[in-house]
C-alpha positions in Angstrom: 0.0 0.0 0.0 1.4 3.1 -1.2 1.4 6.1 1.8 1.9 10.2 1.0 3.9 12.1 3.5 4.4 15.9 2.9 7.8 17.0 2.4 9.4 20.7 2.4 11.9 22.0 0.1 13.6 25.3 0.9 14.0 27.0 -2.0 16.7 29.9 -1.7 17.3 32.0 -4.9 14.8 29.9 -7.1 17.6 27.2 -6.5 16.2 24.0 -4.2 18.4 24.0 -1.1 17.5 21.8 1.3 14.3 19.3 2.0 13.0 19.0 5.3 9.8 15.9 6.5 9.4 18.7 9.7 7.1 21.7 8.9 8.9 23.4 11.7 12.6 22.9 11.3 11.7 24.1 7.3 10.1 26.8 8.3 13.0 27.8 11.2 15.4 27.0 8.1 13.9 29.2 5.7 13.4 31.8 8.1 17.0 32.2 9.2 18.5 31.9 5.4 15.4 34.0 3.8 14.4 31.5 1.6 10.4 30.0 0.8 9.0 26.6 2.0 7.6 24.6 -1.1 5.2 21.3 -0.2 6.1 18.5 -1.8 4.2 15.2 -1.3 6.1 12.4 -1.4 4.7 8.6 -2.5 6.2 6.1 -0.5 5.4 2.3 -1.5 4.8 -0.1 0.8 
């Protein structure tokens, strides 16, 4: 059974940076190096 999990891509600079599985350490991370949170879901198969 396949399961969807939301993940969080910093983009800094249009450029992806860094992807986070915690809403809150993204959003600390993107805070602190001015940068936007995109959600991406992710399809994990099981």
């Amino acid at each position: 059974m396949d399961h969807e999990v939301n993940s969080y891509v910093i983009v800094i600079d249009t450029q992806p940076r860094v992807v986070f599985l915690d809403k809150q350490k993204a959003t600390d991370y993107a805070d602190k190096y001015k940068g936007t949170v995109e959600v991406v879901k992710l399809r994990i198969g099981g």
